[in-house]
Each structure stands twice: as C-alpha cells, then as structure tokens.
VEXNUTOR-996281 format. One record per residue: residue in three letters; chain; x, y, z of N, C-alpha, C in turn. Coordinates in nm, 2 decimals. Example, Ala and Ser with C-alpha at 12.3 -4.5 7.8 and 13.67 -1.06 7.14 Angstrom:
BEGIN
+------+-------+--------+--------+--------+--------+--------+--------+--------+--------+--------+
| rest | kette |     nX |     nY |     nZ |    caX |    caY |    caZ |     cX |     cY |     cZ |
+------+-------+--------+--------+--------+--------+--------+--------+--------+--------+--------+
|  ALA |     A |   1.32 |  -0.57 |   0.78 |   1.23 |  -0.45 |   0.78 |   1.32 |  -0.33 |   0.78 |
|  SER |     A |   1.28 |  -0.22 |   0.71 |   1.37 |  -0.11 |   0.71 |   1.29 |   0.00 |   0.79 |
+------+-------+--------+--------+--------+--------+--------+--------+--------+--------+--------+
end
This chain:
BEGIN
+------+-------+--------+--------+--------+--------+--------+--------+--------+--------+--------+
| rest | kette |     nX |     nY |     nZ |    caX |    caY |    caZ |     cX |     cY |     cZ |
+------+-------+--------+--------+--------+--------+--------+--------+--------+--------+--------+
|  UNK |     A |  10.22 |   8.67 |  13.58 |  10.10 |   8.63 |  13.51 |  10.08 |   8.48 |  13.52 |
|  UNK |     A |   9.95 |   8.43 |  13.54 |   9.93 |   8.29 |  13.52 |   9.91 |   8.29 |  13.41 |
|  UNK |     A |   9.98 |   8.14 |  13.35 |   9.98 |   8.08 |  13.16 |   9.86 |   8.10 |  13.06 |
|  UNK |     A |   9.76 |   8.14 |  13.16 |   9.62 |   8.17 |  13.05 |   9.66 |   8.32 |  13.01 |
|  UNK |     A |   9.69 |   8.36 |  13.12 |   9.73 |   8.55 |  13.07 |   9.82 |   8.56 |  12.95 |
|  UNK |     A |   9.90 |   8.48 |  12.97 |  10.06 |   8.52 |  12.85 |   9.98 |   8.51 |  12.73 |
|  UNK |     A |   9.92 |   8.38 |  12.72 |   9.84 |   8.35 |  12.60 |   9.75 |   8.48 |  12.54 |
|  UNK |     A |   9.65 |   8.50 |  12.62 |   9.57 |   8.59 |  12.61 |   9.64 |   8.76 |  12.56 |
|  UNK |     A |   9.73 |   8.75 |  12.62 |   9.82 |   8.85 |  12.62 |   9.90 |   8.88 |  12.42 |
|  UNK |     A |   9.93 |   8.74 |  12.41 |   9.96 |   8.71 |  12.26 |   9.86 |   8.70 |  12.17 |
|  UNK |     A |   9.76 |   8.67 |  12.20 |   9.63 |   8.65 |  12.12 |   9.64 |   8.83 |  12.06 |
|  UNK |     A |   9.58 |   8.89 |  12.19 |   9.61 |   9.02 |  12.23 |   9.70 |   9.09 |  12.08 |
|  UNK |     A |   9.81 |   9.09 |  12.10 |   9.91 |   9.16 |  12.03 |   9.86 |   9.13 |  11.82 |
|  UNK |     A |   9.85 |   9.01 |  11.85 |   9.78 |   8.92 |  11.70 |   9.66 |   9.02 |  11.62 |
|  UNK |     A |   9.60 |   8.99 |  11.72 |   9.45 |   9.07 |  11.70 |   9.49 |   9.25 |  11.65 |
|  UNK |     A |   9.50 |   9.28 |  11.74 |   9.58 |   9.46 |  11.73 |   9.69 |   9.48 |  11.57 |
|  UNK |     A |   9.73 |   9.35 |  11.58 |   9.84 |   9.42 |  11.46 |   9.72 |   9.33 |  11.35 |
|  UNK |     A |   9.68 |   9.27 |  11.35 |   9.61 |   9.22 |  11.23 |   9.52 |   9.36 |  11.16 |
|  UNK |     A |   9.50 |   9.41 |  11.31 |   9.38 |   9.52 |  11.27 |   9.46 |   9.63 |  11.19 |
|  UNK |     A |   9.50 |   9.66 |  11.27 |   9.62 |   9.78 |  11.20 |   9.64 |   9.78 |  11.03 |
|  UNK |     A |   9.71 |   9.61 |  11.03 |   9.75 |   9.62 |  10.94 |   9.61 |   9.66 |  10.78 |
|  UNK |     A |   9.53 |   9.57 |  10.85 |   9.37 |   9.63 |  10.80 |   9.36 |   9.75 |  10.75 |
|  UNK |     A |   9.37 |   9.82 |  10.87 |   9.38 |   9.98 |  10.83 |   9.43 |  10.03 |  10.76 |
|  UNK |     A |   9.57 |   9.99 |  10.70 |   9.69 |  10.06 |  10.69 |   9.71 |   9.99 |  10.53 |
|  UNK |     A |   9.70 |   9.90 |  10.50 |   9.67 |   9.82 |  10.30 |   9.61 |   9.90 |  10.27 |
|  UNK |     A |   9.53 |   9.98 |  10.29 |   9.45 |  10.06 |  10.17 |   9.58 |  10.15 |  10.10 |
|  UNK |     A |   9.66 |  10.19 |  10.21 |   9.72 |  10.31 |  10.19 |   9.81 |  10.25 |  10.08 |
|  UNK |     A |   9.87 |  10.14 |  10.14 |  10.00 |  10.11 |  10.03 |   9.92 |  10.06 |   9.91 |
|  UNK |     A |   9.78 |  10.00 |   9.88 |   9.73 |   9.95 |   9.77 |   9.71 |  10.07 |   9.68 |
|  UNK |     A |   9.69 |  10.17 |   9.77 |   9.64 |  10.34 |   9.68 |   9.79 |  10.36 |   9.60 |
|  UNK |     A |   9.90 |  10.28 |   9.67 |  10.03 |  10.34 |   9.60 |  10.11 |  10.20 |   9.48 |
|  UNK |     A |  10.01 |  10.10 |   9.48 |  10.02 |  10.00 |   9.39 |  10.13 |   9.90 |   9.46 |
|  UNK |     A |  10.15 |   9.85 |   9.60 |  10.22 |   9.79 |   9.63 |  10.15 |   9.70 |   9.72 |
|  UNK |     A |  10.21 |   9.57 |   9.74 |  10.15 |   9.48 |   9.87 |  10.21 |   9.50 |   9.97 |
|  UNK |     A |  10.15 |   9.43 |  10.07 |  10.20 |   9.42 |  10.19 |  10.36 |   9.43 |  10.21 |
|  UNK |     A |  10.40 |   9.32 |  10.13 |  10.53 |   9.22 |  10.12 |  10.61 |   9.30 |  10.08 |
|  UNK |     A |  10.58 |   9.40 |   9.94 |  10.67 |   9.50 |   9.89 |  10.70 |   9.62 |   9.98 |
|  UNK |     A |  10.58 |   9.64 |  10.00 |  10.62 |   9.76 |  10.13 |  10.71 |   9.72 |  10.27 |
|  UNK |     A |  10.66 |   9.63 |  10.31 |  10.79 |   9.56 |  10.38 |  10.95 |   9.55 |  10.31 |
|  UNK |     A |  10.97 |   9.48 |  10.20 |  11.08 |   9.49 |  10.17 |  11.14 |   9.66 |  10.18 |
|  UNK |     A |  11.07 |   9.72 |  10.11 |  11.14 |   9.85 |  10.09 |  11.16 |   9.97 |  10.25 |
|  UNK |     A |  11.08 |   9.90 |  10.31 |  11.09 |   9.96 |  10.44 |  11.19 |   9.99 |  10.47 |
|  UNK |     A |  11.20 |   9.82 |  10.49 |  11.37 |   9.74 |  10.58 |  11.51 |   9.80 |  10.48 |
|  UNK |     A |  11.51 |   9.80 |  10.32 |  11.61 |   9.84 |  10.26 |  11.64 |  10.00 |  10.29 |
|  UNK |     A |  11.50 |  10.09 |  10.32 |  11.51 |  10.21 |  10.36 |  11.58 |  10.28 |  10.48 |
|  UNK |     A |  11.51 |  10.16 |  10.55 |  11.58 |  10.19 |  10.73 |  11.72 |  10.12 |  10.76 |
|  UNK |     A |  11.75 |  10.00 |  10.68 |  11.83 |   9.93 |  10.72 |  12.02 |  10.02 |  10.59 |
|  UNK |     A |  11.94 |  10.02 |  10.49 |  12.04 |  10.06 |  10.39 |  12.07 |   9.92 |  10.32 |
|  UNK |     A |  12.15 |   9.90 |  10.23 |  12.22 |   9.80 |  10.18 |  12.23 |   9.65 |  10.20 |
|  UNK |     A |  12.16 |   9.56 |  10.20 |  12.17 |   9.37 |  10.23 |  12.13 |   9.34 |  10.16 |
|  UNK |     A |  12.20 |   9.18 |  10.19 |  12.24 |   9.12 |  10.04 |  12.08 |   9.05 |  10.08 |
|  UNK |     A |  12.06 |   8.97 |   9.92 |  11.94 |   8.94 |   9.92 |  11.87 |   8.86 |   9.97 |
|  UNK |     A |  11.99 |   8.71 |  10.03 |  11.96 |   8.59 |  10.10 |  11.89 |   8.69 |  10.24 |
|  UNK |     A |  11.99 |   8.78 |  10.30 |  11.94 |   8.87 |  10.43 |  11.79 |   8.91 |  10.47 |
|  UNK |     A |  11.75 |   8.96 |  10.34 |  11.67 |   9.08 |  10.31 |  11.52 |   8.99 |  10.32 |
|  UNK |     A |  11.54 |   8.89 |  10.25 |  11.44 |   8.73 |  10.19 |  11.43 |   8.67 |  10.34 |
|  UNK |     A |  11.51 |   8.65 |  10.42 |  11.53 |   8.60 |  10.58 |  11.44 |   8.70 |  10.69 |
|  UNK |     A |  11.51 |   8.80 |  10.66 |  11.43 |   8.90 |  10.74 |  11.27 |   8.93 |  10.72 |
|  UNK |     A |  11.20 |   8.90 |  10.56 |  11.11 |   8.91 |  10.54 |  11.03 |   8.79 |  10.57 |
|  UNK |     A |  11.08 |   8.69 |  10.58 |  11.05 |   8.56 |  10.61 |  10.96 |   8.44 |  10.46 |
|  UNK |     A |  11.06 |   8.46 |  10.35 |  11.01 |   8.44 |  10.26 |  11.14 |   8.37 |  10.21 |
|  UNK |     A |  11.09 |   8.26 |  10.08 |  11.21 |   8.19 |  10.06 |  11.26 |   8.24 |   9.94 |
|  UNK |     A |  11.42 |   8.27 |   9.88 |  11.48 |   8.36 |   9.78 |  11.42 |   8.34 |   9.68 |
|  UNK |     A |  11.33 |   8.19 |   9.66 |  11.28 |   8.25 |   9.52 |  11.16 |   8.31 |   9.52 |
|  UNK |     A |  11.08 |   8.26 |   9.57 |  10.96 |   8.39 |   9.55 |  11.00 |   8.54 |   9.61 |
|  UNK |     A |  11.13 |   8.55 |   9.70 |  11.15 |   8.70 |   9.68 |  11.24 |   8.75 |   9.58 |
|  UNK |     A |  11.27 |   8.66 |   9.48 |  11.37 |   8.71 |   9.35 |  11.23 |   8.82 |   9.28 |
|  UNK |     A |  11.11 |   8.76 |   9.29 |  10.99 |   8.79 |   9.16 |  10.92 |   8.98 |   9.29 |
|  UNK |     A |  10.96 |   8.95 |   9.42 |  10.91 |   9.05 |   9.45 |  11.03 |   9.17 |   9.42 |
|  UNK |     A |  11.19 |   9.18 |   9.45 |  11.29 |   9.24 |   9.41 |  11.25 |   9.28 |   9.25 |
|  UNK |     A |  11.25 |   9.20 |   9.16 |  11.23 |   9.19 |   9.04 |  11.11 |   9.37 |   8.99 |
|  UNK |     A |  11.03 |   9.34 |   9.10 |  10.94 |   9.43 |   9.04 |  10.93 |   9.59 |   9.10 |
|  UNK |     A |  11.06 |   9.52 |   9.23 |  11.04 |   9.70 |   9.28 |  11.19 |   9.72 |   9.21 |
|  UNK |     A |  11.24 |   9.66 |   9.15 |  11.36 |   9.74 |   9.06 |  11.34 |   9.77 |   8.96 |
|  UNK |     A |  11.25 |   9.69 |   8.88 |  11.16 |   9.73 |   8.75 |  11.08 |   9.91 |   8.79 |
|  UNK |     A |  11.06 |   9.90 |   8.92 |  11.00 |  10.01 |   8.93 |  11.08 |  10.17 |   8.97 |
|  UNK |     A |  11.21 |  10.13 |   8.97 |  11.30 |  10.20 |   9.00 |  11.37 |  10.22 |   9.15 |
|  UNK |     A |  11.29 |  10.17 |   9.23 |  11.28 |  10.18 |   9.38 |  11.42 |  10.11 |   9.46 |
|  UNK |     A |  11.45 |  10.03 |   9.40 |  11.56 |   9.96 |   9.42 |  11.61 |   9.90 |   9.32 |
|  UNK |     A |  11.77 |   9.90 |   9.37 |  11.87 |   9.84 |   9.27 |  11.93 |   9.75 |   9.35 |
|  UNK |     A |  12.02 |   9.64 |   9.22 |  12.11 |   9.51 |   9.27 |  12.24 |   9.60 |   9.25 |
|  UNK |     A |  12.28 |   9.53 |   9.33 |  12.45 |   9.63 |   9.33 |  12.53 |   9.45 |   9.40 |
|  UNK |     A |  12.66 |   9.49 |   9.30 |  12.77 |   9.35 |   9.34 |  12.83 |   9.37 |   9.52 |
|  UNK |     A |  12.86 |   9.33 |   9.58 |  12.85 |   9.31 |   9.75 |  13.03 |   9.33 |   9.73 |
|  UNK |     A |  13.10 |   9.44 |   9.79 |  13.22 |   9.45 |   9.73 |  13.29 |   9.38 |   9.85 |
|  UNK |     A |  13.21 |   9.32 |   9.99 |  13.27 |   9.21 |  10.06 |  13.26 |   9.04 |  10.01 |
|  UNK |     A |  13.22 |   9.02 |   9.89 |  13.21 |   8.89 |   9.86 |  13.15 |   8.91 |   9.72 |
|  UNK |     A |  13.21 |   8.91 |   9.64 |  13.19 |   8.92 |   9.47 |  13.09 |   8.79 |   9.48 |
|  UNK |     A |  13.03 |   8.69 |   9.53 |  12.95 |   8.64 |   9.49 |  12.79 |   8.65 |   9.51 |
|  UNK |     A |  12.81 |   8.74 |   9.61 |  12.66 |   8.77 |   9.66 |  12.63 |   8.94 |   9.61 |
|  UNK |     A |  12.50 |   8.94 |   9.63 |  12.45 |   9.06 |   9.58 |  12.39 |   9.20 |   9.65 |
|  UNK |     A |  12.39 |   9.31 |   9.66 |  12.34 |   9.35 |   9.74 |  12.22 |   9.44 |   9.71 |
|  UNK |     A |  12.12 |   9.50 |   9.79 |  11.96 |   9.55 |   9.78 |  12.00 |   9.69 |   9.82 |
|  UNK |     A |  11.97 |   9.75 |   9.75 |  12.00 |   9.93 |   9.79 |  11.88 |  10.00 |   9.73 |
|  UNK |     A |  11.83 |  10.10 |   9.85 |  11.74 |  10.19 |   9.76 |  11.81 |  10.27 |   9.66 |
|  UNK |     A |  11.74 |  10.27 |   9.57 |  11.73 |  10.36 |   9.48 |  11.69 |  10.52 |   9.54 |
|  UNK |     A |  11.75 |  10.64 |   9.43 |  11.70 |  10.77 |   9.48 |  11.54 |  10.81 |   9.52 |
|  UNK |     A |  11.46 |  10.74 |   9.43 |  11.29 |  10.74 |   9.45 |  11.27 |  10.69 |   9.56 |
|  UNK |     A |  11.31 |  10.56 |   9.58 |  11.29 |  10.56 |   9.73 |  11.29 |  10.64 |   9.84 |
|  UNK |     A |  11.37 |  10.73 |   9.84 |  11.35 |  10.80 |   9.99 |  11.19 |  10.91 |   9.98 |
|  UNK |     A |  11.17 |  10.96 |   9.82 |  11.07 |  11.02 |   9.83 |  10.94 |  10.95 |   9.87 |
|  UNK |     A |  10.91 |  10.78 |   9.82 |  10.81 |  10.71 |   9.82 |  10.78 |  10.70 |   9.99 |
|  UNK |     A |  10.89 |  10.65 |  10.05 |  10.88 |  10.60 |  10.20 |  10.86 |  10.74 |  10.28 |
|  UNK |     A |  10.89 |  10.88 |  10.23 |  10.87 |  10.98 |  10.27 |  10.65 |  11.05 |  10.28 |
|  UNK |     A |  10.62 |  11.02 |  10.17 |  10.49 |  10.99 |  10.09 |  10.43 |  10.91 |  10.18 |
|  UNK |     A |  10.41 |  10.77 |  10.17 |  10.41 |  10.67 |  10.27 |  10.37 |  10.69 |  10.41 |
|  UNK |     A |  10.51 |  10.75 |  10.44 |  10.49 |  10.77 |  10.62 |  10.37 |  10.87 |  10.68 |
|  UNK |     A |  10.40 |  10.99 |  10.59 |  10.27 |  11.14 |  10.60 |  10.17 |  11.05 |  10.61 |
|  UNK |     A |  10.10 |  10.95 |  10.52 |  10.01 |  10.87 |  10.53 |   9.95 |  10.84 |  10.62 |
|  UNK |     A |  10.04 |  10.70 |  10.68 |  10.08 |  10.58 |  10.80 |  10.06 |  10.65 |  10.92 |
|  UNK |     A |  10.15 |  10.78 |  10.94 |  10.12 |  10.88 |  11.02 |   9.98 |  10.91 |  11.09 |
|  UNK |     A |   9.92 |  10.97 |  10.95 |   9.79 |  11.03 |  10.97 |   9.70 |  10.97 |  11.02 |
|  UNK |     A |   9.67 |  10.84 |  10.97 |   9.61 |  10.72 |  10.98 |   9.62 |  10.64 |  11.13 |
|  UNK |     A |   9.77 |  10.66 |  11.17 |   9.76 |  10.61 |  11.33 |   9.76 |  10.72 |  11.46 |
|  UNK |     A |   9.75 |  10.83 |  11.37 |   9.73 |  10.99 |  11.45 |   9.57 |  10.91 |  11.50 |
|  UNK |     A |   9.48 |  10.94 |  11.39 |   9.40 |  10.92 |  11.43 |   9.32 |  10.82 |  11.53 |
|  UNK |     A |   9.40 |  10.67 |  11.54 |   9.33 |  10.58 |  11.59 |   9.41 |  10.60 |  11.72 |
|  UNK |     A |   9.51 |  10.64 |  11.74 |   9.58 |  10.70 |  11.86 |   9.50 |  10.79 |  11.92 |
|  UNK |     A |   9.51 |  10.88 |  11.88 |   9.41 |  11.03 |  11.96 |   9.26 |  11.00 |  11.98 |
|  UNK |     A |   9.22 |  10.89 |  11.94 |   9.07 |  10.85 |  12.03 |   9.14 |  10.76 |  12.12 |
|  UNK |     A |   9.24 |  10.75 |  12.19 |   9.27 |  10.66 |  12.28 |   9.28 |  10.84 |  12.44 |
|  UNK |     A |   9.24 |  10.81 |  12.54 |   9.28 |  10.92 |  12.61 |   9.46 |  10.85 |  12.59 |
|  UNK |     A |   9.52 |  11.01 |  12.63 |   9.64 |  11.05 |  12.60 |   9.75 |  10.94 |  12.69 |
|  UNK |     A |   9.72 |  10.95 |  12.83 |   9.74 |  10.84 |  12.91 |   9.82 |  10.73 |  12.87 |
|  UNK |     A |   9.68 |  10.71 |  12.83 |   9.68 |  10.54 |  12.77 |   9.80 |  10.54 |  12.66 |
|  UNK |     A |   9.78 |  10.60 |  12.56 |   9.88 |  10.58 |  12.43 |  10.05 |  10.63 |  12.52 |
|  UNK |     A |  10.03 |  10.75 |  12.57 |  10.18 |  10.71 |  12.63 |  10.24 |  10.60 |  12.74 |
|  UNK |     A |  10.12 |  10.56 |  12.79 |  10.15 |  10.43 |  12.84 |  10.22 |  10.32 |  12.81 |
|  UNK |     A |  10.07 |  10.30 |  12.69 |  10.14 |  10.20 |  12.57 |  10.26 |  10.16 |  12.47 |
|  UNK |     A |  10.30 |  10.32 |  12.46 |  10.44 |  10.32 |  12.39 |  10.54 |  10.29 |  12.50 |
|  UNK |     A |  10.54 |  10.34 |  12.57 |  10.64 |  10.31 |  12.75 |  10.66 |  10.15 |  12.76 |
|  UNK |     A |  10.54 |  10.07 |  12.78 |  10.56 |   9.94 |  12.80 |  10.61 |   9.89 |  12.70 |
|  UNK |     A |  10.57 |   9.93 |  12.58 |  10.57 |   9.81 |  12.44 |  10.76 |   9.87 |  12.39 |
|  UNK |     A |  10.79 |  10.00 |  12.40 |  10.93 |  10.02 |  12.42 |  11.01 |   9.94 |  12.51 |
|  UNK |     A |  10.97 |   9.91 |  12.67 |  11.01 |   9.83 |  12.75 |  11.00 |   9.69 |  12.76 |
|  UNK |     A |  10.91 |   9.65 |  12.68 |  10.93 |   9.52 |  12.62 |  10.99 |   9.49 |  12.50 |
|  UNK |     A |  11.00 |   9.58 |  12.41 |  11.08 |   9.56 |  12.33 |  11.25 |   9.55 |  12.36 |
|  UNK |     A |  11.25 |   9.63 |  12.42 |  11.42 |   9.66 |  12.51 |  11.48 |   9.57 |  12.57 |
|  UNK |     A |  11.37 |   9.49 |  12.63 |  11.40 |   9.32 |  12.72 |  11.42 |   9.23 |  12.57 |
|  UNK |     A |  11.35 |   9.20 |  12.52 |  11.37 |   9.10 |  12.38 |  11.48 |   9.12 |  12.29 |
|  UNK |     A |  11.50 |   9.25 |  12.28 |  11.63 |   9.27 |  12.21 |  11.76 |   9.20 |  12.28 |
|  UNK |     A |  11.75 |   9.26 |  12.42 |  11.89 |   9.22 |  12.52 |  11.86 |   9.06 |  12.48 |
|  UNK |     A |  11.72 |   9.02 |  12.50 |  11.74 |   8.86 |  12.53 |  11.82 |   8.77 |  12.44 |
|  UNK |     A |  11.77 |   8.85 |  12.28 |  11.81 |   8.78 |  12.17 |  11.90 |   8.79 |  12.10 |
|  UNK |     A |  11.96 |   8.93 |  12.11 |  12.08 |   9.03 |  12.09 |  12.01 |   9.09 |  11.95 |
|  UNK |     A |  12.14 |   9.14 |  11.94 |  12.11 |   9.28 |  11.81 |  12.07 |   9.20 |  11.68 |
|  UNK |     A |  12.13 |   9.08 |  11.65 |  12.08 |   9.05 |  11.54 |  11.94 |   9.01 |  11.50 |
|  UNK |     A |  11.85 |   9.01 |  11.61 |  11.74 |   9.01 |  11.58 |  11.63 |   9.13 |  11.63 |
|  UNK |     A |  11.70 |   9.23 |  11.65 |  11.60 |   9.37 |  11.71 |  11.63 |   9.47 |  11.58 |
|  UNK |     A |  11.69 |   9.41 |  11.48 |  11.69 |   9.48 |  11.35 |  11.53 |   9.48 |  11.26 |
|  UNK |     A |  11.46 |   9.41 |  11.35 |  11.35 |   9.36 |  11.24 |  11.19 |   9.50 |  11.35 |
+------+-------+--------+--------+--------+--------+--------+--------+--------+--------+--------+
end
C-alpha cells in the first residue's frame, strides 16, 4: 500500500467502529449502563479477576474517575473488590454472580443486532472480513506480544 492507503485504511476502521458502536448504546442504555461500564464489565467477565490499577489501564481511564465507575457497578451488585492474595496492598475486580447472567442478556442482544447488519453483507464478504481482520489481528498480537492482545 502507498501511505495515503494505510491512512485511509485507518480512517476506514474509525468510521466502522464509531458506527457500530452507534448501533449497539441503545442496547446497553435499555440496560442502564454506559459505554465505559459495559466495557469494564466485559473485560472483568472475559478476563476474570484484575486488580484495579490493570482494569483502569486497560480501559484507558485514570484510577480516579474509574474508582466512581467500579463504585457503581458494585453498588449494583455486578462486581466485587476482593483483597489480591498476591500483594495485600492492591485490590482486586471480580464479577460478581449476576454478572454472568447480565453479560449473557447483553450478548443475545449484541448478537442480534450484528446478525443483522452482517447478513445484509453477501456471505462472502463477511467471511472474508472475519478471515482478514482475525489475520490482522494475529500479526499485531505477535508484534506486540500477549500483553497487549488481551484487550
């Protein structure tokens, strides 16, 4: 690719996930959460257990405005702080048992909702697209290693 493509190529990816995400807020606002909350609890769901500095890094947010987002999905029972029994000074993020039902709720949704904008794509195409964006994903991982293809 010449340098105008890469760009275009990124612009590209920008635009697609902005949309998406477009799409896809109603669903978590119909379930009383934001963007940011549903991200956290994703990552605690998929990931399991990290401590909070981690969890706040990974979301790309600084500990204290994510102390007030933790704050409210524990209030909400979805997650708990639990003591980190590798370092009594740090804390750690664990779902709660409601969690697995909510993110289960959630996904049927998420699902449905990219069923749809997928299946107006001919069939082709969308297995194409998973093919490449899996094989580019696979390159970026190696490049950067595992601690960053967690996200």
């Amino acid at each position: 690719m010449a340098g105008l493509q890469e760009i275009q190529l990124l612009d590209l990816f920008s635009r697609v996930h902005r949309r998406l995400v477009r799409r896809l807020t109603p669903l978590f606002q119909a379930e009383g959460f934001s963007g940011t909350e549903i991200l956290v609890l994703w990552k605690v769901h998929k990931w399991g257990p990290l401590r909070v500095t981690e969890l706040a890094g990974h979301i790309g947010i600084p500990p204290s405005t994510f102390t007030g987002v933790l704050d409210r999905l524990v209030a909400r029972g979805l997650l708990e702080r639990v003591p980190d029994p590798g370092d009594r000074r740090s804390i750690l993020v664990r779902g709660a048992p409601a969690l697995a039902e909510l993110v289960g709720r959630l996904t049927a949704a998420i699902e449905g909702e990219l069923r749809h904008i997928f299946n107006a794509l001919p069939e082709d195409c969308s297995r194409r697209l998973l093919a490449d964006l899996e094989a580019l994903n696979q390159y970026l991982e190696r490049e950067e290693g595992e601690s960053f293809g967690r996200s």
